[in-house]
MIPABA-920844 format. One line per 2 residues: their letters; for each residue x, y, z of C-alpha. Coordinates in steps of 0.02 Angstrom, whole numbers, plus 50000, padded with zeros to 5 digits. Each point is the difference from the previous one (the first is absolute). Layout:
<nodes>
A> X Y Z; ... $
</nodes>
This chain:
<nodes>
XX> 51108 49168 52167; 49846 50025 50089 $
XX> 49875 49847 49991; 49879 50123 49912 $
XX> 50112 50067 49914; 50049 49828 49938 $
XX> 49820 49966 49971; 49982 50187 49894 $
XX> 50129 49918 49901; 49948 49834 49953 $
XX> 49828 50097 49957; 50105 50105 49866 $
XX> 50064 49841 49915; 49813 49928 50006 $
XX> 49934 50146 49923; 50126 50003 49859 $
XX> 49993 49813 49973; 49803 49998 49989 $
XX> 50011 50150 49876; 50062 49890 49885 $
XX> 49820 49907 50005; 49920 50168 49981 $
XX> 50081 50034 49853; 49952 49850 49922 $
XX> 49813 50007 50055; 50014 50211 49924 $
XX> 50043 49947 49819; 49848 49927 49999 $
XX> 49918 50167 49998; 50137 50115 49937 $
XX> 50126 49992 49840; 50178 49990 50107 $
XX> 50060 50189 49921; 49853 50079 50067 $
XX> 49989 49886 50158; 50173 50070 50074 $
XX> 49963 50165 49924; 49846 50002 50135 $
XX> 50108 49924 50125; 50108 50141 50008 $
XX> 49877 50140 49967; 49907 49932 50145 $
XX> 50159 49981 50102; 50051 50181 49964 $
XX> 49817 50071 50017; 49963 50055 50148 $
XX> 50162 49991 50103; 50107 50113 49883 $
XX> 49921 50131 50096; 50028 49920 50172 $
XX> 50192 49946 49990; 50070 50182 49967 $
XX> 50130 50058 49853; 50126 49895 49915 $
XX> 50146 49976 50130; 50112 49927 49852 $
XX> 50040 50079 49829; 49871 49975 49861 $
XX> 50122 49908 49897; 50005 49862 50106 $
XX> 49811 49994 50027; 49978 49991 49811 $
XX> 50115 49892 49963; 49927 49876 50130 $
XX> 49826 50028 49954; 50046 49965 49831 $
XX> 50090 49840 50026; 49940 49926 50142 $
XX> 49799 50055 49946; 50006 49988 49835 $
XX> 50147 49880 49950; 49968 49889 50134 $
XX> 49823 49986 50069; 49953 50006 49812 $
XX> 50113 49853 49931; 49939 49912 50166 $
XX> 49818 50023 49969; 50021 49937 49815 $
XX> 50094 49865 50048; 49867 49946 50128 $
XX> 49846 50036 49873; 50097 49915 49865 $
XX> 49992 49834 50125; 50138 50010 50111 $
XX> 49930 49924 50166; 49982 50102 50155 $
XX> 50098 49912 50135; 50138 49966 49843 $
XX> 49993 50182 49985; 50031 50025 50178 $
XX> 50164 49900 50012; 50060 50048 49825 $
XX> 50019 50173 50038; 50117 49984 50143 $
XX> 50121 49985 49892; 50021 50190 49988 $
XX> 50130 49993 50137; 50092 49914 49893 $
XX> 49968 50149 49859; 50019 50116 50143 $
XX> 50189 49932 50082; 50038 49992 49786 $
XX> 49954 50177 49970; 50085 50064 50129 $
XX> 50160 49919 49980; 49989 50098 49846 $
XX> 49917 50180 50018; 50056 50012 50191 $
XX> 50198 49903 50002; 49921 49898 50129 $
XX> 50093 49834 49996; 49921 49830 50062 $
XX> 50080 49908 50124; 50012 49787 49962 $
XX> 49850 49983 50100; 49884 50106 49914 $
XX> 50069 49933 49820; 49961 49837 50087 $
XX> 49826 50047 50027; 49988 50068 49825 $
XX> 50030 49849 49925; 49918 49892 50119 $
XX> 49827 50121 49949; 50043 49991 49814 $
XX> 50001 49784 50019; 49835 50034 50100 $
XX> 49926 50113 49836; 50084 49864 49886 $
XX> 49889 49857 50078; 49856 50119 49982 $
XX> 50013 50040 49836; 49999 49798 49972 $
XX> 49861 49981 50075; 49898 50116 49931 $
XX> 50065 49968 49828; 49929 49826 50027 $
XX> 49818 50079 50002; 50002 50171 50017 $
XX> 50014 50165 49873; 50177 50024 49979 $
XX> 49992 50196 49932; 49890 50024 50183 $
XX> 50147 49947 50091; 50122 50092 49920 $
XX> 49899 50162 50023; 49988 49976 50202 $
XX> 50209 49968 49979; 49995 50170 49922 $
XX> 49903 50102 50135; 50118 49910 50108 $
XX> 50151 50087 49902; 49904 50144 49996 $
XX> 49966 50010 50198; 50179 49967 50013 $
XX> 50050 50175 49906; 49870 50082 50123 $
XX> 50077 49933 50144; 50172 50117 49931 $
XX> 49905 50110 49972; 49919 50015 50161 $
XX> 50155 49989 50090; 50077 50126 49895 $
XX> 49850 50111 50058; 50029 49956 50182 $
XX> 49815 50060 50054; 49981 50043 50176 $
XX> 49827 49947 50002; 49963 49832 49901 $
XX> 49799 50027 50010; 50001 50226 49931 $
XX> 50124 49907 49862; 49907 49866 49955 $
XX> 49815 50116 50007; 50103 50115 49893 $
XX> 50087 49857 49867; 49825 49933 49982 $
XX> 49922 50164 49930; 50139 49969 49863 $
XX> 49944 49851 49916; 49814 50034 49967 $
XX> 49975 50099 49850; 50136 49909 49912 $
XX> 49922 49834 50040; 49819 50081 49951 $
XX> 50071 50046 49830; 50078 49819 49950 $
XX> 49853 49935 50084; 49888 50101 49848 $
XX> 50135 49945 49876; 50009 49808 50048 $
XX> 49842 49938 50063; 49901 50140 49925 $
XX> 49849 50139 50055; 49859 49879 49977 $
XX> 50089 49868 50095; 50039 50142 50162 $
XX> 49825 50066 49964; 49932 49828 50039 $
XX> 50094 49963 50131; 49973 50178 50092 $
XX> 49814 49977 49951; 49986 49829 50076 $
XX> 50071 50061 50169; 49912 49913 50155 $
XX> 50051 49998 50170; 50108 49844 49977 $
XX> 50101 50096 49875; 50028 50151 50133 $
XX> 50025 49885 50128; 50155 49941 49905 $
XX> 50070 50162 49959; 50005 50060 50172 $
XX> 50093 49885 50065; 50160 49972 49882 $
XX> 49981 50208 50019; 49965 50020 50165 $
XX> 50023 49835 50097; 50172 49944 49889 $
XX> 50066 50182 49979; 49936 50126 50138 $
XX> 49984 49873 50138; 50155 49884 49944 $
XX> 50121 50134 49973; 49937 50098 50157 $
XX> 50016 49849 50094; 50188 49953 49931 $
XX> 50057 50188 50024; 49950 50001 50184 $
XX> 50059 49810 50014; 50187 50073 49927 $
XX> 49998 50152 50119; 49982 49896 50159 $
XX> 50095 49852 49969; 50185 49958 49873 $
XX> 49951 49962 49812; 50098 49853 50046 $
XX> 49878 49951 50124; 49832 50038 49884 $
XX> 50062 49938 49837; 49994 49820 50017 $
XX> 49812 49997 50028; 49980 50057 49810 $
XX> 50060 49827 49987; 49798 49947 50056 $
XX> 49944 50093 49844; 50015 49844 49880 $
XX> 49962 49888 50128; 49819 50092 50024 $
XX> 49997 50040 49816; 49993 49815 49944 $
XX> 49903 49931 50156; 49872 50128 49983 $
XX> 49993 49961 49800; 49976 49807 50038 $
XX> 49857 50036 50134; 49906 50128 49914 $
XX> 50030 49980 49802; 50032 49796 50030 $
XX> 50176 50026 49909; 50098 49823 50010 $
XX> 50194 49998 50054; 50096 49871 49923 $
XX> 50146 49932 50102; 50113 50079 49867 $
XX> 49934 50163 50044; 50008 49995 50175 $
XX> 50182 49932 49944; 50005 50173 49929 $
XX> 49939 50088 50142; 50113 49941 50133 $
XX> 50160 50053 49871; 49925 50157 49963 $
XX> 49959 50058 50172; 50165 49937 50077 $
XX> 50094 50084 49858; 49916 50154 50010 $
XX> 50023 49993 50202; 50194 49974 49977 $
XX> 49990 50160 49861; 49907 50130 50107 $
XX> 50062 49984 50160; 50201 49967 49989 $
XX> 50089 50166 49974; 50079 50076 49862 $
XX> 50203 50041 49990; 50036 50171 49987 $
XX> 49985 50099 49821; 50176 49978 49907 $
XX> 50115 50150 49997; 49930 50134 49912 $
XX> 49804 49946 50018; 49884 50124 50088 $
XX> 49997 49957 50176; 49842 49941 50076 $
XX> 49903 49962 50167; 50005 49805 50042 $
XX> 49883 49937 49906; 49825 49971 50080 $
XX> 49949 49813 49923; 49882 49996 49853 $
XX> 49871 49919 50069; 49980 50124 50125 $
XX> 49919 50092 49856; 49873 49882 49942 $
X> 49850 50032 49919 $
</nodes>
């Protein structure tokens, strides 16, 4: 790779790790339904019109929206509101390439070779000493929510590959017109009108200043970014910077929200993020006799968001 193209990269993995602090700092001023319910609206507004049509069925950009926007970005958004720490958050939900080599064993015949089961369980020891930790001090129900967007972004990731988009930034414009008016309407159901109201009411500049970038700066710019990244370079060769993302996530979260790291959870980190390494980026086996045949498998992380 390039030297700016390396650079482009790491920049990606900065801007998704510091997103996590964004998120944190936005629910202060928004309930987390309606918060990712803006995100997306914002993410789909105005470059719908700029990306062209769908280049994938609508099935597939449905189903995505739906379970990557509203299964996962809400249980993550909970999960963080309900006290789950932002650089925590970060490394936690790495896991889904754990979710994601899982899933597919099952919905795609995809079998894992020993070193990605290695990584898999070397990532689950890595959640295990997590969860410890946090149980010590921290809101146990949070935690388990951010496992479940991690589950969640793991059935996207099939998904996705299922769809096979051509274009990773038109599909992911397009997925993310999908998830706002369901997300609007638990929003009014969960956290209630006068609670939105308020929150819409009490919008200041800081408030769109955090909207537009996990929209624009996270989504349009990330994903752009990635997609031209993967066009010019092997997935093999772009993937492993996704590893950054935690690493940014929690330094950014102890800098700018003065979050501690105990040794146990950098204990946690170094498991996690080696597991997950060993799970995204050693190849699959073949589908067993009888599966449906599929491309080699471009690693997870290579679609992380």
């Amino acid at each position: 790779m390039r030297p700016l193209h390396i650079a482009l990269a790491a920049l990606v993995a900065a801007v998704w790790g510091v997103n996590f602090v964004v998120i944190e700092v936005g629910l202060g001023h928004f309930p987390p339904l309606l918060f990712s319910a803006l995100r997306f609206l914002v993410a789909a507004l105005p470059a719908v019109f700029l990306v062209g049509r769908p280049k994938v069925a609508w099935k597939w950009i449905v189903g995505v929206g739906l379970v990557l926007g509203v299964a996962k970005f809400g249980l993550l958004f909970i999960g963080m509101d309900r006290g789950m720490p932002a650089g925590l958050s970060s490394l936690v939900l790495q896991v889904q390439a754990v979710f994601t080599a899982l899933f597919a064993a099952v919905a795609l015949g995809e079998r894992p070779g020993r070193t990605r089961v290695l990584g898999m369980g070397v990532a689950l020891a890595g959640i295990g000493v997590a969860a410890v930790d946090e149980g010590a001090g921290g809101p146990v129900l949070a935690f388990v929510l951010v496992i479940a967007a991690a589950a969640c972004w793991g059935v996207s990731n099939v998904l996705t590959r299922k769809a096979a988009p051509p274009d990773s930034l038109n599909f992911m414009v397009w997925v993310s017109t999908v998830p706002v008016l369901p997300l609007l309407g638990l929003s009014l159901l969960f956290e209630g009108w006068d609670r939105d109201k308020e929150a819409l009411a009490g919008l200041d500049w800081s408030g769109a200043g955090i909207i537009v970038y996990v929209a624009w700066i996270t989504t349009v710019f990330g994903f752009g970014a990635w997609g031209f990244l993967l066009r010019h370079h092997p997935a093999s060769s772009v993937a492993p910077f996704t590893l950054l993302v935690p690493v940014f996530g929690m330094s950014s979260a102890a800098l700018l929200l003065d979050e501690s790291v105990s040794p146990l959870r950098w204990c946690a980190a170094a498991l996690l993020v080696g597991g997950v390494a060993l799970t995204s980026l050693a190849g699959a086996r073949r589908p067993r006799a009888g599966a449906p045949e599929s491309p080699e498998p471009e690693p997870e992380m290579a679609r992380a968001a």
